[in-house]
N, C-alpha and C positions, 0 to 999 in steps of 0.2 A: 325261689330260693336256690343258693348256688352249693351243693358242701365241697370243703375243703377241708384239706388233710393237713395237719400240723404236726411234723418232729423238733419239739425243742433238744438241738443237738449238744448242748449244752450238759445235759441230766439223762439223754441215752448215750448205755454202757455196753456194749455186745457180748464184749467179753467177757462181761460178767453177770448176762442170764443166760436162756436156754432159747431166746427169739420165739418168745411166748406167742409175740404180734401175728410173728407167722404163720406158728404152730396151730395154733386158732381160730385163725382166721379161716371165714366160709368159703370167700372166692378163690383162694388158695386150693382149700379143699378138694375142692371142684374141680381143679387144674389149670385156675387162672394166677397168672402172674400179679395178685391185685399188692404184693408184698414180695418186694424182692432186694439183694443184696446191693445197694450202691458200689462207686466207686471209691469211696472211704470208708469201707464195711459198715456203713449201717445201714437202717435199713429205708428205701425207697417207695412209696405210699402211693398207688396210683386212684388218684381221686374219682379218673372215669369209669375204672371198677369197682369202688368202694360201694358198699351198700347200706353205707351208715350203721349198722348193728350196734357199734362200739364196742366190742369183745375187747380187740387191738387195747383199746385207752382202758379199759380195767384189769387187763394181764398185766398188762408191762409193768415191773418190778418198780420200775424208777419213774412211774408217772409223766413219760416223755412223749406221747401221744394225745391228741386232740384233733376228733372228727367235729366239726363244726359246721352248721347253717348259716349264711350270711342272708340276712334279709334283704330284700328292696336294692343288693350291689349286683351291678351287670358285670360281665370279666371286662366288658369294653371300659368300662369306669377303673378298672387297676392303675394305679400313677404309678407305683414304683413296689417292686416283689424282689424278695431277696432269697433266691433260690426256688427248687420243686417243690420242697414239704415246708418254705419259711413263710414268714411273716410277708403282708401282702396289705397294703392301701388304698383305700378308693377313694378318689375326687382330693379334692384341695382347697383351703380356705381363699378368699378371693380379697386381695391383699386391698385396702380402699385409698381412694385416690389423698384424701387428709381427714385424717383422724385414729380413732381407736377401735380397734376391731377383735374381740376376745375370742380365745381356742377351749374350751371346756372340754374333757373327759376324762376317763381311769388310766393309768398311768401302764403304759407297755403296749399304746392303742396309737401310734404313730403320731404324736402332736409335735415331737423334736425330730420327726424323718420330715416331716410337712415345712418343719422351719428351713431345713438345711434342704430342700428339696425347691422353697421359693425365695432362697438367699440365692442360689446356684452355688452351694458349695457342693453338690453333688446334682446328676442330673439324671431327672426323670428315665426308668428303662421301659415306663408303659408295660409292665408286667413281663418283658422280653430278658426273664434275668441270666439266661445264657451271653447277650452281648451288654455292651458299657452301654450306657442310655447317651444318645445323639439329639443334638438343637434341631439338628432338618426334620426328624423323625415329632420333638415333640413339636414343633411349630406349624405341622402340618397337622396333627391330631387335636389343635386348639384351634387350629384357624376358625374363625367368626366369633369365638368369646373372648372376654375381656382377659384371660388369663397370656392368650395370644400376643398380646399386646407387650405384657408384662414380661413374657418369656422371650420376647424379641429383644428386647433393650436387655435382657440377662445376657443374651446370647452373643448379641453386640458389646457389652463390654461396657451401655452406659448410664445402665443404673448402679449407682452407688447405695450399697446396704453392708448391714450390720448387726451383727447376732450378740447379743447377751446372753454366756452360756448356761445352761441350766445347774454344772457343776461347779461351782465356781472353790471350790474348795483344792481344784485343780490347776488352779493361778496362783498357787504359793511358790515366792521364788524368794531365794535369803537375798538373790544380787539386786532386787528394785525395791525402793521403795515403792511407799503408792501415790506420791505425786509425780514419781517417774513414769510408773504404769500408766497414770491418765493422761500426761502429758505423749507417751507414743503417742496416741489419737490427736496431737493438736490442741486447738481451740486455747480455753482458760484452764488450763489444770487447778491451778490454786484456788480459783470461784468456783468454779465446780463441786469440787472436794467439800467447800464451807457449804453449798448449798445442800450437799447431801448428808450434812452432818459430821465429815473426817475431816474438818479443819482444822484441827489441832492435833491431826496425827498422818499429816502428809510424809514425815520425814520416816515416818515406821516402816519396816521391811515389809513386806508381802507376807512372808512366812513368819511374825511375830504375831499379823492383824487374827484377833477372831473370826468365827461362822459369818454373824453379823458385820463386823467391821468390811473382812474381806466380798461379801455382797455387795455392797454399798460403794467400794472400791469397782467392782463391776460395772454398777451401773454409772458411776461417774466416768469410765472411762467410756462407754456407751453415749452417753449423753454430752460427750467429746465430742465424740467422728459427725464429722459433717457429713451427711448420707442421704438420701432419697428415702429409704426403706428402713425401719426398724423394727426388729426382733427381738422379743423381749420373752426368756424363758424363765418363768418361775420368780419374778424379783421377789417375793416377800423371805422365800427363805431365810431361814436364821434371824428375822426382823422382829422387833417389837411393835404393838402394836402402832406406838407413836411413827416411828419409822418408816412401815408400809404405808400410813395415811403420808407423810413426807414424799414418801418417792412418788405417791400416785398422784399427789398434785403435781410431782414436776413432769409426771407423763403424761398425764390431762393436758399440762401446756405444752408438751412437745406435738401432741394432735394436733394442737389449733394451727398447725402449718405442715406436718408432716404427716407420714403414710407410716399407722405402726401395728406390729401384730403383737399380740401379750398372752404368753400359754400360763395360764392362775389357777391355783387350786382353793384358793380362798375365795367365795362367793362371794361376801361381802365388798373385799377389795375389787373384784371383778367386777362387779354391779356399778362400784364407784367410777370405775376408769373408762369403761368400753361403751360406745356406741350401739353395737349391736356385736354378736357374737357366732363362730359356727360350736354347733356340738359334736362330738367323738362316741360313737358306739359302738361295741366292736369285743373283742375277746384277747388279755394282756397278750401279748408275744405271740396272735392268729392272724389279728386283723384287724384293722378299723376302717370303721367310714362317716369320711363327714361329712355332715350335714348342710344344708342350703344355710345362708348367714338369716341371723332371725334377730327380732329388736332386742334390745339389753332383756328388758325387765322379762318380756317374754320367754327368752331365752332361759333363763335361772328359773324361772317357773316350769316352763315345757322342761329342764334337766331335774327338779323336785320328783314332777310327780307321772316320768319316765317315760313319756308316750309322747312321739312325735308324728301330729296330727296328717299335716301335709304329707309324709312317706310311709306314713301309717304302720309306723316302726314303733315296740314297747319296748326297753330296753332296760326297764326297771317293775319288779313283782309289786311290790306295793310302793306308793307315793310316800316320797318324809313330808312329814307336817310336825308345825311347829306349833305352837301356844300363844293367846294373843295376853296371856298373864302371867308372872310367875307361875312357876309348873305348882307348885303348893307352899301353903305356908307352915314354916318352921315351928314344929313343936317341941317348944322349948321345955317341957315336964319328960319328954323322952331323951333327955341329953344324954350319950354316950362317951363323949369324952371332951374335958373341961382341961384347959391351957394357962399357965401364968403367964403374966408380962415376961417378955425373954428381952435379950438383949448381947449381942456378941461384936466384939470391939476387934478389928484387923487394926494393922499397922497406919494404913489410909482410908479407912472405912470403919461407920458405926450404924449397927444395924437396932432398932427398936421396933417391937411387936409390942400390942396390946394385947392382955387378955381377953382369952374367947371362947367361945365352946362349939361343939358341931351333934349332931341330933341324929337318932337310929336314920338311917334310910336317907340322909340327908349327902348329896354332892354338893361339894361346896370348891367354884373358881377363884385359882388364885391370880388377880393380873395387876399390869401395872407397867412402866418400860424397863428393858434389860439394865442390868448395874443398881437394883435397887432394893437387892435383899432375897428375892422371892424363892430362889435355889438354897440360900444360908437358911432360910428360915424352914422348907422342909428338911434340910438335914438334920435340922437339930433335935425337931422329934421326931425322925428316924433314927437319934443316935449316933450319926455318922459324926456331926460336929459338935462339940461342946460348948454349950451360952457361957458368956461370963456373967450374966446376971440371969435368976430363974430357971427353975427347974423343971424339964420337960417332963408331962404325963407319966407318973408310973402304973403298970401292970395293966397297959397298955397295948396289944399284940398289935406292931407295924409290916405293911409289906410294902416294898418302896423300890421303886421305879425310878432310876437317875435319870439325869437328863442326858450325858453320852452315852452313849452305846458301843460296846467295842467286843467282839466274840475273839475270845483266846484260847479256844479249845474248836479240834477238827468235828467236833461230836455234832451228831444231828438234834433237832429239837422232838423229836420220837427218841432216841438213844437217851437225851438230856431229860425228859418225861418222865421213861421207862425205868432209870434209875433210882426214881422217887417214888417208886413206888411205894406203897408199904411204911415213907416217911410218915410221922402224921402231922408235919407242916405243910403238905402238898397234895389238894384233893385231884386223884388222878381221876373221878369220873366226870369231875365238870369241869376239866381240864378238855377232856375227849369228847366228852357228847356235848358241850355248849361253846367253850371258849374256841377250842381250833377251828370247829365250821362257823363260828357269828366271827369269827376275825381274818375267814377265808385263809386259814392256815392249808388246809390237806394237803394243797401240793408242793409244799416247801417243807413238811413232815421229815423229809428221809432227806434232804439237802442239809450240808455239813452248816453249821452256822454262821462260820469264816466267808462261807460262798455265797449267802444272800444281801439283796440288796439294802438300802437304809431302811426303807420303808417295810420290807420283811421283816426287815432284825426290829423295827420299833413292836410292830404287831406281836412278835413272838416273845419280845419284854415284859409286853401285856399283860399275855395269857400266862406267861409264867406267874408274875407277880399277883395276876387276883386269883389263878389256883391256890393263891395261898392261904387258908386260912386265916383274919388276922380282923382284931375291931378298927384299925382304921387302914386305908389305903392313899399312899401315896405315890402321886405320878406326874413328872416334870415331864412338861410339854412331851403329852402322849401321840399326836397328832403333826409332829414332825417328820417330814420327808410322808406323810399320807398324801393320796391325791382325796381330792371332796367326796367320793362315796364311800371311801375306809374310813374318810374322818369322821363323816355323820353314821355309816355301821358302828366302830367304837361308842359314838357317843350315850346312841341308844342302848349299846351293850354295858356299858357300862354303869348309867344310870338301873338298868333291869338286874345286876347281881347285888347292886349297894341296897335299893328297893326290897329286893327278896331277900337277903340276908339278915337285914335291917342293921347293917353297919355305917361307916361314916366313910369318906373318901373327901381330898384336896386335891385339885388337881391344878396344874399351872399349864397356862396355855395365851397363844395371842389372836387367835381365831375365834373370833366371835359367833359365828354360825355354831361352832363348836361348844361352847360354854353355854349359848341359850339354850342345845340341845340338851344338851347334859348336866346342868350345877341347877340347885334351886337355892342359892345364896353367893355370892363374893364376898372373898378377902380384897382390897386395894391397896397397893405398895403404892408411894411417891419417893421422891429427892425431898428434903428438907433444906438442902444449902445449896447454891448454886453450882458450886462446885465439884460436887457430887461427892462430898463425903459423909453424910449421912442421910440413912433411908429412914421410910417407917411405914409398918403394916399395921392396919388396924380391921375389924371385924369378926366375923362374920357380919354382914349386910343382908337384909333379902334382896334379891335378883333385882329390883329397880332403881331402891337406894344406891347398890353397889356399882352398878352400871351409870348409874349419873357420876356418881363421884369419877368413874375413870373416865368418862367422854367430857366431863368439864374440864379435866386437864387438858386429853387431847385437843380438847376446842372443834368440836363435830357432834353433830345430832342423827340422830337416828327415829325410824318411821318402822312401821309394821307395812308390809304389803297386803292390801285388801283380799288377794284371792289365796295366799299361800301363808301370812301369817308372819314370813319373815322378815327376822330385821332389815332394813335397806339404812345406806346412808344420806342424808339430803346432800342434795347441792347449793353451798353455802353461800348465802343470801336470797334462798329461795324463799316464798311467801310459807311454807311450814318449818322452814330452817329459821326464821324470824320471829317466828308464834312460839317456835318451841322455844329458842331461848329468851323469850319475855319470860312466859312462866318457870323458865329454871330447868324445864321436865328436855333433857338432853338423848332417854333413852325411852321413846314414848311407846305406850302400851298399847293405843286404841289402832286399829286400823287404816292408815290412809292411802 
């Protein structure tokens, strides 16, 4: 074990505590220098004297310290370190010669420093982060492995690659459209576009396209460039289901000739696209390290149930396991709240819902693809929008979780807490003792809520919203911007307050690992007109029913994995991809 010292410089403030770290600290004491004043007043963390204690990381005011163990990494494995007290990564996924090769882990664990590190848009410093990192330096530190090889033709100039960035909400421009966007890259703009579903909205600006739309614009101009190398960060964001199974067929077929890496937070998608996969261990904004490449299915199992056999690394407390059945069936003699047919009519859109009911203790997923109601349909018994036909639940206590997130106040989510005290729509002890630690809030407690990132601000929507007292809960797509171990902690968390409370909760979402984890019934939206101007939900479903009905649209089948439970998706025309759809059963239960 190596430790290392971590100042997130970000969230230390000098001048405004009392230099607790130092004050406290034992080696200090003593009259060792193990804490001392840098050249930008903060403070300097000397690892070779640290003594691991951890005083330092529970004084400090603003939680900007982290002493940490790296397992199983040698310093000689560091690729690239960003400073004394920064972030620091070992080894590198080993990019394959043709095909798909997936990047798994938690999110602030170097998977987008690893891309841009085997793109050459930045190069290797071999942990030497006083000088710029040099090609003679890493080319001599790889010499006899395959990365060697890869890093020679970077370095020459003649591999061609190509990054798909992970923010893509950062490509809004009002001067292009997005057949101009794709067309930069070459190739067929206008087949592209219809391939990935924006063919009928090439001529739209950048900055008019949605979350969704502008993704999709991403990857078609990706799937432009003629390149050797492909980088593929995060494509399902802001996708529907439908969607993300789209793009992963046209990346499936860009393997069959090309060298492509794909950093996915959705397992399932993951499972479908990649060949084999490396894993990411490691501590947000300390350190990561990845892992030796290991086969698909293996891979998403060995990341379950946390323990990576060959390096003899756990990196997870207990294993997720999933259910080879609906998680229970619906008792409908405990129905807590009961729905009329709704219906709300836009100027180019008609939306209709069926009557339905939901059951104490019962999670119930709402899915279906984007544009077809399923956002109209919880606002409206939240209140927020008014049906033109039926009338939503009365005396009914909602607490509702939109689907954007936008923080308009400097206040922290402890300031934003602490204010509620005393309300009695806001339970602040299972706010404090369950929801902040099961959503790994602590240390973004005292960070203004303007200042954290999506995936913070989604979690802290969370906690807020099911502190709330209320008989049903709603939450549009909770699992946005989460990488896969926030999404499955929510999902369990969530499912255990509906359970104990014995209330009802909806939740909308297009991650299927998610929703098995979490709902024991579906809703399913469709199109009714080709055109897309009228929707319609119908249900609740129990969890098998509901799950056929939406993979029969999509036109994809689903298996359970024998040793872990989970859903996988087949590969279409496979001898259980065939059997399933003889008998109709699209979302099958039993183990293969």
């Amino acid at each position: 074990m190596t430790r290392i010292a971590i100042l997130l410089r970000d969230r230390c403030h000098p001048k405004e505590c009392q230099w607790e770290c130092q004050a406290y600290c034992p080696p200090v004491r003593m009259g060792q220098e193990c804490i001392i004043e840098g050249p930008d007043s903060k403070p300097v963390i000397s690892e070779s004297l640290c003594i691991g204690c951890g005083i330092c990381v529970h004084k400090c005011p603003f939680d900007a310290i982290k002493i940490l163990n790296t397992p199983e990494a040698k310093e000689s494995e560091i690729v690239h370190r960003y400073g004394y007290n920064g972030f620091r990564l070992y080894r590198l996924p080993m990019p394959p010669v043709r095909g798909i090769t997936g990047l798994l882990g938690p999110n602030g664990t170097g998977k987008t420093t690893a891309l841009r590190l085997l793109a050459g848009d930045d190069v290797p410093n071999l942990g030497d982060y006083a000088h710029p990192g040099d090609w003679s330096h890493v080319l001599s530190h790889y010499r006899g492995t395959s990365l060697h090889a890869h890093f020679e033709r970077v370095a020459k100039g003649e591999l061609r690659s190509v990054v798909k960035p992970q923010y893509v909400d950062r490509l809004m421009d009002e001067s292009l459209t997005a057949l101009e966007f794709v067309a930069q890259a070459g190739g067929r703009p206008a087949a592209i576009l219809e391939e990935v579903g924006l063919g009928g909205r090439g001529d739209r600006r950048l900055g008019e396209l949605s979350g969704g739309e502008l993704q999709l614009a991403a990857i078609a101009r990706t799937l432009a460039t003629d390149a050797d190398f492909y980088l593929i960060d995060e494509p399902s964001s802001y996708l529907d289901i439908v969607h993300r199974l789209e793009v992963a067929r046209l990346l499936r077929r860009l393997g069959e000739t090309k060298s492509v890496i794909v950093v996915e937070h959705d397992l399932g998608l993951l499972d479908y696209l990649a060949d084999q996969a490396h894993l990411i261990y490691g501590e947000s904004a300390a350190f990561g390290v990845i892992s030796h490449p290991i086969p698909m299915r293996s891979a998403i199992n060995t990341y379950l149930t946390g323990y990576l056999k060959d390096e003899n690394v756990r990196f997870r407390t207990e294993p997720v396991r999933f259910v080879a059945h609906p998680p229970k069936p619906t008792v409908r003699q405990n129905l807590l709240v009961e729905f009329p047919a709704l219906e709300k009519e836009f100027s180019k859109f008609r939306l209709s819902v069926g009557a339905g009911a939901l059951a104490k203790g019962e999670t119930v997923g709402v899915v279906g693809p984007n544009a077809t109601g399923k956002t109209t349909f919880v606002r409206m018994l939240a209140g927020v929008e008014t049906p033109t036909s039926g009338t939503p639940p009365k005396g009914v206590t909602v607490s509702y979780k939109p689907q954007y997130l936008k923080a308009s106040q400097p206040a922290s989510l402890r300031e934003r807490s602490n204010a509620l005290v005393g309300d009695p729509t806001f339970d602040g002890k299972l706010f404090e003792r369950e929801l902040v630690p099961g959503l790994h809030l602590d240390e973004v407690l005292d960070v203004a809520l303007t200042d954290l990132s999506g995936g913070e601000l989604q979690r802290a929507a969370v906690a807020l919203a099911l502190a709330r007292p209320a008989t049903l809960y709603l939450l549009d797509e909770p699992s946005a911007y989460l990488d896969a171990d926030e999404r499955m902690s929510m999902a369990r968390l969530l499912r255990r307050q509906v359970e104990r409370q014995a209330v009802s909760a909806l939740v909308v979402d297009h991650d299927v690992y998610f929703l098995d984890l979490a709902c024991d019934a579906l809703m399913t939206f469709r199109l009714e007109t080709s055109d897309g101007s009228q929707g319609r939900g119908d249900g609740p479903f129990p969890m098998r029913e509901g799950m056929n009905r939406l993979l029969r649209t999509v036109d994809i089948t689903f298996r359970r994995d024998a040793e872990t439970l989970r859903p996988r998706i087949n590969r279409e025309g496979s001898v259980l991809d065939r059997e399933q759809r003889a008998k109709g059963e699209y979302y099958y239960e039993a183990a293969a």
